[in-house]
PDB file of N, CA, C and O in Angstrom:
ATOM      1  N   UNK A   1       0.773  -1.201   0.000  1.00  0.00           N
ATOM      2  CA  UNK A   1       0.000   0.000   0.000  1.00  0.00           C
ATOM      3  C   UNK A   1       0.817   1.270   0.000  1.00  0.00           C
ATOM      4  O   UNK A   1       0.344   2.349   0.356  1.00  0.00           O
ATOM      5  N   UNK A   2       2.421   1.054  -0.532  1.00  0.00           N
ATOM      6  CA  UNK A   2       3.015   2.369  -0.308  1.00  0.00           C
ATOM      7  C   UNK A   2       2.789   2.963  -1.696  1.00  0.00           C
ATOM      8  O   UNK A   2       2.500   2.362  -2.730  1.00  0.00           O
ATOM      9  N   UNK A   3       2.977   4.244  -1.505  1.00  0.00           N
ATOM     10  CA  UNK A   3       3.229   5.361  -2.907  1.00  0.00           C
ATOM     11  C   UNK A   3       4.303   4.735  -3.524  1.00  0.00           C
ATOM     12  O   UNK A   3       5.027   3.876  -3.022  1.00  0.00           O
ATOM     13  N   UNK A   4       4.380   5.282  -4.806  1.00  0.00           N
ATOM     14  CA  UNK A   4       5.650   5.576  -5.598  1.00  0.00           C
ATOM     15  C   UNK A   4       6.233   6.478  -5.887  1.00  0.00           C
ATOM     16  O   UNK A   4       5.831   7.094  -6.874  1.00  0.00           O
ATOM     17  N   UNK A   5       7.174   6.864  -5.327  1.00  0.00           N
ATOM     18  CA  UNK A   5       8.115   7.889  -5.663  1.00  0.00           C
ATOM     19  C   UNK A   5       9.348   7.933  -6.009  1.00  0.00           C
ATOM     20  O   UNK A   5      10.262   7.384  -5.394  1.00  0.00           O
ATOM     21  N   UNK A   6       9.482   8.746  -7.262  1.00  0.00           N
ATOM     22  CA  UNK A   6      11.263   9.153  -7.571  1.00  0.00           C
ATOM     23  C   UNK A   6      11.225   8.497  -8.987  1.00  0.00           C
ATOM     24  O   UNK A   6      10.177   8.394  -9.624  1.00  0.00           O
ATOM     25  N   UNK A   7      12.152   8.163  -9.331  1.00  0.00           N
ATOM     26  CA  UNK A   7      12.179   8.186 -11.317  1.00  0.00           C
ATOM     27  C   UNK A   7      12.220   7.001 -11.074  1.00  0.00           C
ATOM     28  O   UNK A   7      12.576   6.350 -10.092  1.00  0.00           O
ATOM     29  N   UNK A   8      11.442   6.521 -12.997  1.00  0.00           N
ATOM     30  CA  UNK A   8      11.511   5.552 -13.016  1.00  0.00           C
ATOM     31  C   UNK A   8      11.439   5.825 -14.957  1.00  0.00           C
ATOM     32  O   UNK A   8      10.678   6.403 -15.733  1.00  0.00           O
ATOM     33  N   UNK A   9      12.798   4.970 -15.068  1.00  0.00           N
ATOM     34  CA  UNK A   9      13.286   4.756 -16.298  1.00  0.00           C
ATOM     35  C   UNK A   9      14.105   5.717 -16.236  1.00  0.00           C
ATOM     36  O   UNK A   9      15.106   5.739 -15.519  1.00  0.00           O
ATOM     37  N   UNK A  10      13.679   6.726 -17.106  1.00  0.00           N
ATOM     38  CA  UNK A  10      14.617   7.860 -17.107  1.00  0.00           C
ATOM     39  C   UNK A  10      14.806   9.311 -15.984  1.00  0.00           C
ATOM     40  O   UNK A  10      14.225  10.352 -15.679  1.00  0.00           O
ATOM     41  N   UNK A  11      16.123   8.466 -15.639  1.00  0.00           N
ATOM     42  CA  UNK A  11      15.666  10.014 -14.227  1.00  0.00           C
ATOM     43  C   UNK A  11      15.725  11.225 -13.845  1.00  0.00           C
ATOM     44  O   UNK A  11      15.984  11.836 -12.808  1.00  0.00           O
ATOM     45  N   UNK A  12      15.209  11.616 -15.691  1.00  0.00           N
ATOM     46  CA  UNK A  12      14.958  13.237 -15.723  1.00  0.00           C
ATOM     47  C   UNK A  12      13.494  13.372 -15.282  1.00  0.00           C
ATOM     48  O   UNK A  12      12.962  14.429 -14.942  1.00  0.00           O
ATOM     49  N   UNK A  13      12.880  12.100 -15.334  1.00  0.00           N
ATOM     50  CA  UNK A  13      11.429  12.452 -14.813  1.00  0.00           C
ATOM     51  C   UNK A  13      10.913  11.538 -13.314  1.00  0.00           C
ATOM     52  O   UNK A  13      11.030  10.371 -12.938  1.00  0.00           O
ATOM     53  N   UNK A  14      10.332  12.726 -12.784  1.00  0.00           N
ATOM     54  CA  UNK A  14       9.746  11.985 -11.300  1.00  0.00           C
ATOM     55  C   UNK A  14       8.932  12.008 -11.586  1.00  0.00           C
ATOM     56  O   UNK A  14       8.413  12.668 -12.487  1.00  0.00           O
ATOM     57  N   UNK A  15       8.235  10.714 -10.370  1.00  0.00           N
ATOM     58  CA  UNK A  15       6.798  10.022 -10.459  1.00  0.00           C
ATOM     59  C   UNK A  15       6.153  10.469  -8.449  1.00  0.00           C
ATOM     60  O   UNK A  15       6.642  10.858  -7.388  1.00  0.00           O
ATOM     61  N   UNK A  16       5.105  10.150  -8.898  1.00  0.00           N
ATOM     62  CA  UNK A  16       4.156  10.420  -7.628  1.00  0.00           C
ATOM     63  C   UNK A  16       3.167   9.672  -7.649  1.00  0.00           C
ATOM     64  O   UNK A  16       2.183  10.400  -7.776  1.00  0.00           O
ATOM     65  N   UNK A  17       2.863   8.610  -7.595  1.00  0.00           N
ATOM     66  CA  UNK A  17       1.858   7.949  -7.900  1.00  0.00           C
ATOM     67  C   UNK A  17       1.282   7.073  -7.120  1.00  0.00           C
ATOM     68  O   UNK A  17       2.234   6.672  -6.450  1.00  0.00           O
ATOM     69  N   UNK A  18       0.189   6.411  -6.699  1.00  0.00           N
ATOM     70  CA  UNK A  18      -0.576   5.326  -5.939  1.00  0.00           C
ATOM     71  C   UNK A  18      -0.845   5.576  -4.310  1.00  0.00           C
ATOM     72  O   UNK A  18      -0.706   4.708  -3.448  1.00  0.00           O
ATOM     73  N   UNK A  19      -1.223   6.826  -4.104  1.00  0.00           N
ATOM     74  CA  UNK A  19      -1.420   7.424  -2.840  1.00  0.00           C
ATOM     75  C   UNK A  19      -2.058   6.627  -2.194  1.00  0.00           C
ATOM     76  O   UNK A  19      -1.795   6.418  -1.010  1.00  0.00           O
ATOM     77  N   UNK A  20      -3.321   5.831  -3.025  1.00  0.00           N
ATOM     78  CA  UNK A  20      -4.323   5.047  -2.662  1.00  0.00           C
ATOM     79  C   UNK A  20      -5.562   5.806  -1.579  1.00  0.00           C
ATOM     80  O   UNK A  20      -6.192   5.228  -0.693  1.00  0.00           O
ATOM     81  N   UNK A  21      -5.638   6.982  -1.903  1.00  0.00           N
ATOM     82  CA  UNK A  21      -6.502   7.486  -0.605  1.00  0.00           C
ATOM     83  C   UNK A  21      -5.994   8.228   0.543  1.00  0.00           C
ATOM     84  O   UNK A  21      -6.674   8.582   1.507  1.00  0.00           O
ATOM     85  N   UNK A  22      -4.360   8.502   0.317  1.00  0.00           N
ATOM     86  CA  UNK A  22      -3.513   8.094   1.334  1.00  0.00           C
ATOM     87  C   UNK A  22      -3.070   9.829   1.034  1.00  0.00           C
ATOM     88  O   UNK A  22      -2.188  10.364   1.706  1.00  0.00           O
ATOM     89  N   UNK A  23      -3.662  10.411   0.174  1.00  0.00           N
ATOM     90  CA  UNK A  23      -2.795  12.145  -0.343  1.00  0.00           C
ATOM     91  C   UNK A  23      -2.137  13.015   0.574  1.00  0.00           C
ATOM     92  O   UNK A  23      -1.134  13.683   0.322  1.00  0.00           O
ATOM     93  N   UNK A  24      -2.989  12.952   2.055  1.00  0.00           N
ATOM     94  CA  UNK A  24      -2.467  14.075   2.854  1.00  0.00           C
ATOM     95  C   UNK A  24      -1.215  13.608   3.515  1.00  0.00           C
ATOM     96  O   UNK A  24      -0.405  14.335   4.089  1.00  0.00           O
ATOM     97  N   UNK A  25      -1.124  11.896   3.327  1.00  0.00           N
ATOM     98  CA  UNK A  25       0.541  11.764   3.939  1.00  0.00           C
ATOM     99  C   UNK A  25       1.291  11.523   3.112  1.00  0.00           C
ATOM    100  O   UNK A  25       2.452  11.357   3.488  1.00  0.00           O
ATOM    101  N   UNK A  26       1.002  11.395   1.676  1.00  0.00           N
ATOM    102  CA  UNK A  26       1.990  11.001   0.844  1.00  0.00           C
ATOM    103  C   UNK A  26       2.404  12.142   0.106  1.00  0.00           C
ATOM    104  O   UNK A  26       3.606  12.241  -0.141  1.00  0.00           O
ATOM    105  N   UNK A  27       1.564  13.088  -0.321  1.00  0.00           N
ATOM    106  CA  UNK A  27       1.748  14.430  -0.680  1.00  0.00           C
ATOM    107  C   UNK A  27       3.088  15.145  -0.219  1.00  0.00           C
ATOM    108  O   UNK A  27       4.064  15.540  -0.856  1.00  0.00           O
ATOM    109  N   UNK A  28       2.697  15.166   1.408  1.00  0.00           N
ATOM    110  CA  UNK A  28       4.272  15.762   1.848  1.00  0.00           C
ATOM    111  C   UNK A  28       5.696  15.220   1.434  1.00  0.00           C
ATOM    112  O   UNK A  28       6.694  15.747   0.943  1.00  0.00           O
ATOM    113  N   UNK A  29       5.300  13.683   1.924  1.00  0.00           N
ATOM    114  CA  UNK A  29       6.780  13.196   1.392  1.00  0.00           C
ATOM    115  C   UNK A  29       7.004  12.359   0.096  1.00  0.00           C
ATOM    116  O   UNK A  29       7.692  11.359  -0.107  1.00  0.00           O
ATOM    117  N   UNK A  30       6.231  13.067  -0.675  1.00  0.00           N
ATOM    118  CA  UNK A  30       6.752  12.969  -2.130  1.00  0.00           C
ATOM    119  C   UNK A  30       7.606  14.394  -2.451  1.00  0.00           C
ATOM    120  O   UNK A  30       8.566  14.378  -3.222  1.00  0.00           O
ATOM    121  N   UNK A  31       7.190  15.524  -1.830  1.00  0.00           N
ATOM    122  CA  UNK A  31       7.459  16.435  -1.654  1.00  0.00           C
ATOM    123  C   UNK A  31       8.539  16.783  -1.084  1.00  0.00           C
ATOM    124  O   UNK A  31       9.118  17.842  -1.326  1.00  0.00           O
ATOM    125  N   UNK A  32       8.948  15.866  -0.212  1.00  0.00           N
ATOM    126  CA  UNK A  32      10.464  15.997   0.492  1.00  0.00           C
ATOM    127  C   UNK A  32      11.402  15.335  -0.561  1.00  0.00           C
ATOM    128  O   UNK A  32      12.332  15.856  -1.177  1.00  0.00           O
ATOM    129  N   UNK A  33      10.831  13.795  -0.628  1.00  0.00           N
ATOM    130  CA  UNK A  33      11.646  13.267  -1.633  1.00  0.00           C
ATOM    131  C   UNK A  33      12.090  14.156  -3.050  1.00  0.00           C
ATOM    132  O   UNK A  33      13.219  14.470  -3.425  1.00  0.00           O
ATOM    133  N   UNK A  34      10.894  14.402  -3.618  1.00  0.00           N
ATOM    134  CA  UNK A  34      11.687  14.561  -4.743  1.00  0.00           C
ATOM    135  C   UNK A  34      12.114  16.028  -4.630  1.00  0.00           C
ATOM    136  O   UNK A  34      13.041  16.066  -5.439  1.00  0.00           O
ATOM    137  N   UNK A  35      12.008  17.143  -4.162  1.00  0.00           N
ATOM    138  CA  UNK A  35      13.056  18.042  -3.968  1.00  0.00           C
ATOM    139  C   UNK A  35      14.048  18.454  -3.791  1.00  0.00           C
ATOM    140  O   UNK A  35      14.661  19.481  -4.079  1.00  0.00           O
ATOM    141  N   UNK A  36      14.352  16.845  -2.843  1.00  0.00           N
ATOM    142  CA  UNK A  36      16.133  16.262  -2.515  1.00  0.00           C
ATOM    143  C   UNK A  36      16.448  15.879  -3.823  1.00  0.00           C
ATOM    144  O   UNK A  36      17.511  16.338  -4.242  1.00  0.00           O
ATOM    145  N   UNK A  37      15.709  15.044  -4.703  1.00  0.00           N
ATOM    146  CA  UNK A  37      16.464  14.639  -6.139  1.00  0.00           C
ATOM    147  C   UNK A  37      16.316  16.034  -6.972  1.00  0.00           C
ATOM    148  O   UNK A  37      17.400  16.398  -7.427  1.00  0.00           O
ATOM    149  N   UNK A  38      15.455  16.715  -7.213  1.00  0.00           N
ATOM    150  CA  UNK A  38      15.743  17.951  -7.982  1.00  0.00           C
ATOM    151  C   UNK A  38      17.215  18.513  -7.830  1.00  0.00           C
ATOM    152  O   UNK A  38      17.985  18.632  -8.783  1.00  0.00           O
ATOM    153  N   UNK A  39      17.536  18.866  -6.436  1.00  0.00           N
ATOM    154  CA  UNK A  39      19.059  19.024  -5.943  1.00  0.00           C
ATOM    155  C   UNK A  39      19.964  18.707  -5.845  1.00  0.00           C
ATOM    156  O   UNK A  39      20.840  19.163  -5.110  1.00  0.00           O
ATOM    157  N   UNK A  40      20.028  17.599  -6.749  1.00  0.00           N
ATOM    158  CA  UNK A  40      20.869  16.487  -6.817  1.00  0.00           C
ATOM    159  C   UNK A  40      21.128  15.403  -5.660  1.00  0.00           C
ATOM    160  O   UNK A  40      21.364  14.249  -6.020  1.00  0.00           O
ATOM    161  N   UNK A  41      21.100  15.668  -4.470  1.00  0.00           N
ATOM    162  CA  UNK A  41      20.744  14.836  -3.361  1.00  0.00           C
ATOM    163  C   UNK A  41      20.127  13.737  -3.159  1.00  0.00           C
ATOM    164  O   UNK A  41      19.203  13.726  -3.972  1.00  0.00           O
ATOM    165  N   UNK A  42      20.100  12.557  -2.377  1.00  0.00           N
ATOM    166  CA  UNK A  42      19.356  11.629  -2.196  1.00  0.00           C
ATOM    167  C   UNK A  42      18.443  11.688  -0.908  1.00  0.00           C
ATOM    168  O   UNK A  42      18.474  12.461   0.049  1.00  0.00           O
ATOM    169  N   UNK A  43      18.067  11.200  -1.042  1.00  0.00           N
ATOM    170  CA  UNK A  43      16.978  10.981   0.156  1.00  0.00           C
ATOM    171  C   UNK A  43      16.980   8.926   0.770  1.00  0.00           C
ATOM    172  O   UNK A  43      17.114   7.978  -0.005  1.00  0.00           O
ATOM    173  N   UNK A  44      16.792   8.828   2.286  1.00  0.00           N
ATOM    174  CA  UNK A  44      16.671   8.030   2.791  1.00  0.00           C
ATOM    175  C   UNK A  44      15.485   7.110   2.530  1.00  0.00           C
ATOM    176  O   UNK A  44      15.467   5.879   2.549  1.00  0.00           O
ATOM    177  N   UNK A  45      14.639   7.849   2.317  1.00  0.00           N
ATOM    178  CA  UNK A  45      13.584   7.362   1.972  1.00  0.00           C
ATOM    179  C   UNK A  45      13.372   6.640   0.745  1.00  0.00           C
ATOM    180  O   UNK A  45      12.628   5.662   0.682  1.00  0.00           O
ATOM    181  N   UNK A  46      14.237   7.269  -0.569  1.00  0.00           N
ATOM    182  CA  UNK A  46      14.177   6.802  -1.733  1.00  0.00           C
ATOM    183  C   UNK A  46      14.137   5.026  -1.929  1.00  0.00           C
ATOM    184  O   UNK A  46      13.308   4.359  -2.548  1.00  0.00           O
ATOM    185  N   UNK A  47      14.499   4.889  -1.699  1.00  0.00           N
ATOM    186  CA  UNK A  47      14.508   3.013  -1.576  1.00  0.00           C
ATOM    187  C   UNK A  47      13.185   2.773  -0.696  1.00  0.00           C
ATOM    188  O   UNK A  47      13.416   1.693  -0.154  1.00  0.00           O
ATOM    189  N   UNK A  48      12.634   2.963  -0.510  1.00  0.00           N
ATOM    190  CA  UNK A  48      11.189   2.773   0.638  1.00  0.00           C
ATOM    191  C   UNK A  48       9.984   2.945  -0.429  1.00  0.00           C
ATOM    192  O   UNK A  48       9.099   2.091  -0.375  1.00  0.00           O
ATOM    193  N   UNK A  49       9.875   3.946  -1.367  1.00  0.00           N
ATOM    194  CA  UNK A  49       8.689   4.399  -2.008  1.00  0.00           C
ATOM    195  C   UNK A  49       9.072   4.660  -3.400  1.00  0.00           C
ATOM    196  O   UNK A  49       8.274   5.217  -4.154  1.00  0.00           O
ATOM    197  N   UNK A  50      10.740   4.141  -3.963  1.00  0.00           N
ATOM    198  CA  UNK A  50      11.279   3.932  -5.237  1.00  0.00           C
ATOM    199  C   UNK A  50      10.317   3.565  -6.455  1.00  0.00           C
ATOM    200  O   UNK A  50      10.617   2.569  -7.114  1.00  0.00           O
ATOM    201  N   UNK A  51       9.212   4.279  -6.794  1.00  0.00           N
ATOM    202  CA  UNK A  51       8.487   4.398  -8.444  1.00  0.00           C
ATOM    203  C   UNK A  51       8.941   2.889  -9.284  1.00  0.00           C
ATOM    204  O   UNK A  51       8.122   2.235  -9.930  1.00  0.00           O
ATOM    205  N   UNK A  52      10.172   2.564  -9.149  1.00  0.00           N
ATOM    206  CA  UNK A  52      10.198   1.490 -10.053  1.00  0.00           C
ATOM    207  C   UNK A  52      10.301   0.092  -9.447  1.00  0.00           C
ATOM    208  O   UNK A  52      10.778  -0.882 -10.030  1.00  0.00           O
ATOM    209  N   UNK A  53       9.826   0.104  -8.272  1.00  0.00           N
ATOM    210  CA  UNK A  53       9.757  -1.479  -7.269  1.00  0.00           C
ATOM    211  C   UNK A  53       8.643  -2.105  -8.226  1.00  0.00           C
ATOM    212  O   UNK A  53       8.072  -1.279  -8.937  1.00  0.00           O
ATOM    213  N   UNK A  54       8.360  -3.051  -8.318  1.00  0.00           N
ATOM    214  CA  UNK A  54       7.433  -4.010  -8.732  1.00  0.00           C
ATOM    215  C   UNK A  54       6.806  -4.297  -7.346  1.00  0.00           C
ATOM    216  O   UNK A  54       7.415  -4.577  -6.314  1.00  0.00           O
ATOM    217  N   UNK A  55       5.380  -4.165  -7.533  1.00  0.00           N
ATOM    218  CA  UNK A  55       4.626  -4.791  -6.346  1.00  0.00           C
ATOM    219  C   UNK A  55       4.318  -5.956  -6.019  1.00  0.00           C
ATOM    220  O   UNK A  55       3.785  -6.494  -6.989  1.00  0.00           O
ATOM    221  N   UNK A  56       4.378  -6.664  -5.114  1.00  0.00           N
ATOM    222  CA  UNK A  56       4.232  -8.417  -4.915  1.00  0.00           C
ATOM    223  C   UNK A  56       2.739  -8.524  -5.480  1.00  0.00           C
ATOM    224  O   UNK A  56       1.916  -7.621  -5.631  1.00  0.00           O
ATOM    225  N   UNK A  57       2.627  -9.952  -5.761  1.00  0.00           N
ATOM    226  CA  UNK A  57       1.192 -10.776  -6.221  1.00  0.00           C
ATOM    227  C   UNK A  57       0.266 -10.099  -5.182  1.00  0.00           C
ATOM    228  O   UNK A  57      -0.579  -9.235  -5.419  1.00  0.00           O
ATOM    229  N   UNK A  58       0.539 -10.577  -4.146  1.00  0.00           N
ATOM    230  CA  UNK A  58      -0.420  -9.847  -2.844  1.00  0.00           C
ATOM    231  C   UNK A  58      -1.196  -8.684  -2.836  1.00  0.00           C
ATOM    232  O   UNK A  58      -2.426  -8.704  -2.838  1.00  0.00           O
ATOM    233  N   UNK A  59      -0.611  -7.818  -2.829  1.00  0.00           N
ATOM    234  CA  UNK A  59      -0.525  -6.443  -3.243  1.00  0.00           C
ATOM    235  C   UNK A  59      -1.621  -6.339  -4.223  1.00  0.00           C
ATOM    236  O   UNK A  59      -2.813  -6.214  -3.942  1.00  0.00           O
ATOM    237  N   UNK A  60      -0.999  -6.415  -5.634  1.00  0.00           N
ATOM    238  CA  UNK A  60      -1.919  -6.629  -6.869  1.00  0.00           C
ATOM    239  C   UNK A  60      -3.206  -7.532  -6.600  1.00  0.00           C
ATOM    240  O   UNK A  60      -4.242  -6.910  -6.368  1.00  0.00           O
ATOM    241  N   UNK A  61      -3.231  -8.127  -6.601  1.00  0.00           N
ATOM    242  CA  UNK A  61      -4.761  -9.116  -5.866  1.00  0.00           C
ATOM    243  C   UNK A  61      -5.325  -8.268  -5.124  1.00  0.00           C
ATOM    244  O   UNK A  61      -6.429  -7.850  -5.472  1.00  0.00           O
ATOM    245  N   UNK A  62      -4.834  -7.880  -4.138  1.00  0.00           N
ATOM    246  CA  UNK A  62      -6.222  -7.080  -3.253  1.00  0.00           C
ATOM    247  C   UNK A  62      -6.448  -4.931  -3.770  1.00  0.00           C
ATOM    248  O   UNK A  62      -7.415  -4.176  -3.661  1.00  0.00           O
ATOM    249  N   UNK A  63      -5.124  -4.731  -4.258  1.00  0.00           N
ATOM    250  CA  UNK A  63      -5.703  -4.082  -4.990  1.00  0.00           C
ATOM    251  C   UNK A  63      -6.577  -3.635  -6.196  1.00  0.00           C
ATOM    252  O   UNK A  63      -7.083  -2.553  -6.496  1.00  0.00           O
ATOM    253  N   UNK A  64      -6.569  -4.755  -6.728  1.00  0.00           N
ATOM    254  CA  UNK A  64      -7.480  -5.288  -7.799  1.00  0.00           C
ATOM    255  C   UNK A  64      -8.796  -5.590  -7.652  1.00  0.00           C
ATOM    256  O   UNK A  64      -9.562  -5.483  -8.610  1.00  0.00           O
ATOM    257  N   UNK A  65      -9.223  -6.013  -6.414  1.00  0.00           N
ATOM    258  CA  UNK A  65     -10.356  -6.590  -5.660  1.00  0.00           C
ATOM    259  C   UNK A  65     -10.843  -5.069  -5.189  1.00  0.00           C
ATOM    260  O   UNK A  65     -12.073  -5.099  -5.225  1.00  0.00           O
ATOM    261  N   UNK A  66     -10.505  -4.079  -4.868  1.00  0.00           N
ATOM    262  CA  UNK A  66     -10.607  -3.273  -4.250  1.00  0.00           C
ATOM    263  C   UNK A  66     -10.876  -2.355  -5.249  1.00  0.00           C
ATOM    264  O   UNK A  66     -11.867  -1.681  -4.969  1.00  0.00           O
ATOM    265  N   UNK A  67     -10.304  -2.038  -6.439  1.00  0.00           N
ATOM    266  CA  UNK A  67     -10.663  -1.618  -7.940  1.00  0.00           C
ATOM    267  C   UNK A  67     -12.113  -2.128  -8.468  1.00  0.00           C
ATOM    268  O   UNK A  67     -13.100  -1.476  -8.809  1.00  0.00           O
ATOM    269  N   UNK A  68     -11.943  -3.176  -8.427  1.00  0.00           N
ATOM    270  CA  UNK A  68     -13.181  -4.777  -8.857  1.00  0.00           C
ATOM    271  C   UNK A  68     -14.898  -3.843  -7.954  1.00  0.00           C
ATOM    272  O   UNK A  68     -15.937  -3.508  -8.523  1.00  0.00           O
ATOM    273  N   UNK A  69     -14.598  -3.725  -6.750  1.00  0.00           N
ATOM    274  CA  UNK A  69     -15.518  -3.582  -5.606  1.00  0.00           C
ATOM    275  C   UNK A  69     -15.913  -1.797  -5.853  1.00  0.00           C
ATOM    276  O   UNK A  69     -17.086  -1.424  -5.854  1.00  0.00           O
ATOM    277  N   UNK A  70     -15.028  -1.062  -6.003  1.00  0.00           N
ATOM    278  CA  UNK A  70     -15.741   0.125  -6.156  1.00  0.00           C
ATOM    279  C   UNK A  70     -16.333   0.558  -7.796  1.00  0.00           C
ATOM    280  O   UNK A  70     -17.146   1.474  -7.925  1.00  0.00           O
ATOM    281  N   UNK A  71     -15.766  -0.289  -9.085  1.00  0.00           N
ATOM    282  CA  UNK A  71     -16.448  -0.204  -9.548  1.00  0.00           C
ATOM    283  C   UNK A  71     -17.701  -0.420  -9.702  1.00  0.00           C
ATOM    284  O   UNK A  71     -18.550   0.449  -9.900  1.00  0.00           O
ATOM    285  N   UNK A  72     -17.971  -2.175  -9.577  1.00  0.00           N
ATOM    286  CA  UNK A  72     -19.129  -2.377  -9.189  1.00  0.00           C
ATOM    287  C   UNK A  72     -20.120  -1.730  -8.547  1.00  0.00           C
ATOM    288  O   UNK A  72     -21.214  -1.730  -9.113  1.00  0.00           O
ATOM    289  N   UNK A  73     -20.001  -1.060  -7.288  1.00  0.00           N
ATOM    290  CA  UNK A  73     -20.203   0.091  -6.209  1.00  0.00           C
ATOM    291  C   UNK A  73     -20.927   0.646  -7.201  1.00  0.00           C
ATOM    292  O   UNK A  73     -22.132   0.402  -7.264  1.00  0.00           O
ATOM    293  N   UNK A  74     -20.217   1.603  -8.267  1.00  0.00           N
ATOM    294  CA  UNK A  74     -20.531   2.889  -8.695  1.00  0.00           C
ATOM    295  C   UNK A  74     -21.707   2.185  -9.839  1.00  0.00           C
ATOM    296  O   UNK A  74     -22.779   2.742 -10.076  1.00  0.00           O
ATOM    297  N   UNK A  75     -21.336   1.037 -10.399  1.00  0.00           N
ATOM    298  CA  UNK A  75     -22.067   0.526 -11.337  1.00  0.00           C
ATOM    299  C   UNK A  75     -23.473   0.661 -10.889  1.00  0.00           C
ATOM    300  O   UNK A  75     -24.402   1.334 -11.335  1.00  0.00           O
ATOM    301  N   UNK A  76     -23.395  -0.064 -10.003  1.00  0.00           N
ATOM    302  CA  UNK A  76     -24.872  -0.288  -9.025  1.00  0.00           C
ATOM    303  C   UNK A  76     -25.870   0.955  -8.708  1.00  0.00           C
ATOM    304  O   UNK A  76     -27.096   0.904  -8.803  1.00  0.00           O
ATOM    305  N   UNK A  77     -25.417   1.616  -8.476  1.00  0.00           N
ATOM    306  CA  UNK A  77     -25.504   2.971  -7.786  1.00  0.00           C
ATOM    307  C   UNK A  77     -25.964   4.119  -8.951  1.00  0.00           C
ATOM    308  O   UNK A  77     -26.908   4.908  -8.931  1.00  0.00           O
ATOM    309  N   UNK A  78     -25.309   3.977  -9.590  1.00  0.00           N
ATOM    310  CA  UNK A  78     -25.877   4.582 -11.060  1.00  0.00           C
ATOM    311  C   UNK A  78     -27.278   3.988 -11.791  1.00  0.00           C
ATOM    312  O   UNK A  78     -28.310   4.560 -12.141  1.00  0.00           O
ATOM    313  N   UNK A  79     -26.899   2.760 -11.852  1.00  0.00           N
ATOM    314  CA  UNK A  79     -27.950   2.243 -12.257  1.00  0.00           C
ATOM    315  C   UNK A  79     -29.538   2.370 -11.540  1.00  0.00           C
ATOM    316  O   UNK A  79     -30.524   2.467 -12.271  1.00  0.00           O
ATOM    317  N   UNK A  80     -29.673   2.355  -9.916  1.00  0.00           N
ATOM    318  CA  UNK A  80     -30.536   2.643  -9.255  1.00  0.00           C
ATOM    319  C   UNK A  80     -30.800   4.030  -9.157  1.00  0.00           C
ATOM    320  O   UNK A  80     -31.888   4.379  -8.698  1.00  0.00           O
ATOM    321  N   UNK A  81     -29.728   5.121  -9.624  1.00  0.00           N
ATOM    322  CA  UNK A  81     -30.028   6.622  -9.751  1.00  0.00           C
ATOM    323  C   UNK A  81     -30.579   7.144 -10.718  1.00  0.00           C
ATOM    324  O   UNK A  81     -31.115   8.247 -10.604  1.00  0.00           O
ATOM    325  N   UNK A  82     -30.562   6.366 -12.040  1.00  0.00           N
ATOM    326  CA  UNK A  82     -31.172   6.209 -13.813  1.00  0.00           C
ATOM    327  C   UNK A  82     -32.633   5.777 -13.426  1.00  0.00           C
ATOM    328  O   UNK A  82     -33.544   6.453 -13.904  1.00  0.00           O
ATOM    329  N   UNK A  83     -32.860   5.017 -12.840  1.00  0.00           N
ATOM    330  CA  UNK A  83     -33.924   4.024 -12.482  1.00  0.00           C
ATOM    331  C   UNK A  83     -35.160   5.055 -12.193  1.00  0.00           C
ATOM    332  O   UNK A  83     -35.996   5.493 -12.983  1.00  0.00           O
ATOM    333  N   UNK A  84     -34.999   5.288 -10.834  1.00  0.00           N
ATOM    334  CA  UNK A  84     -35.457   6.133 -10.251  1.00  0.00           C
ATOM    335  C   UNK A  84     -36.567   7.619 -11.102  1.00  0.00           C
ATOM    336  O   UNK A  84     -37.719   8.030 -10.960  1.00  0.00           O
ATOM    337  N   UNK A  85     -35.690   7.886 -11.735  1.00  0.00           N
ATOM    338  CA  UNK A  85     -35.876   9.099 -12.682  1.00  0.00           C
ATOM    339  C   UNK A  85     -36.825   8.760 -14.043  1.00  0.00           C
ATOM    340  O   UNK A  85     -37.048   9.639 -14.875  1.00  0.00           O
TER     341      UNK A  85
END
């Protein structure tokens, strides 16, 4: 469930990605992180929330399920809001 942060492929470009819901704590320290790499600097953190980790099976499965579940959600929900009308 961590973010991704810091380059991935080419590391003229940073990434910020997969907050998961998570913006008001990941926001900041994407924000620390990559300001240290703008500066040429590293950060401690970089290996913790590194953009180009591959996520375990685990991971992917229940985030997927969790993708799976709020679509459905919205599917449903729409459909009974069309209905209605």
């Amino acid at each position: 469930g961590l973010a991704f942060i810091g380059p991935h492929g080419d590391e003229r470009m940073l990434y910020a990605f997969g907050f998961s819901g998570n913006g008001m704590t990941y926001s900041p320290i994407a924000a620390i992180i990559l300001c240290e790499l703008v500066q040429g600097k590293t950060h401690p953190w970089l290996d913790v929330y590194r953009a180009s980790r591959v996520p375990g099976a685990t991971s992917l499965l229940i985030k997927g399920r969790d993708y799976a579940q709020e679509l459905l959600r919205g599917a449903v929900d729409n459909a009974f809001h069309y209905r209605k009308k």
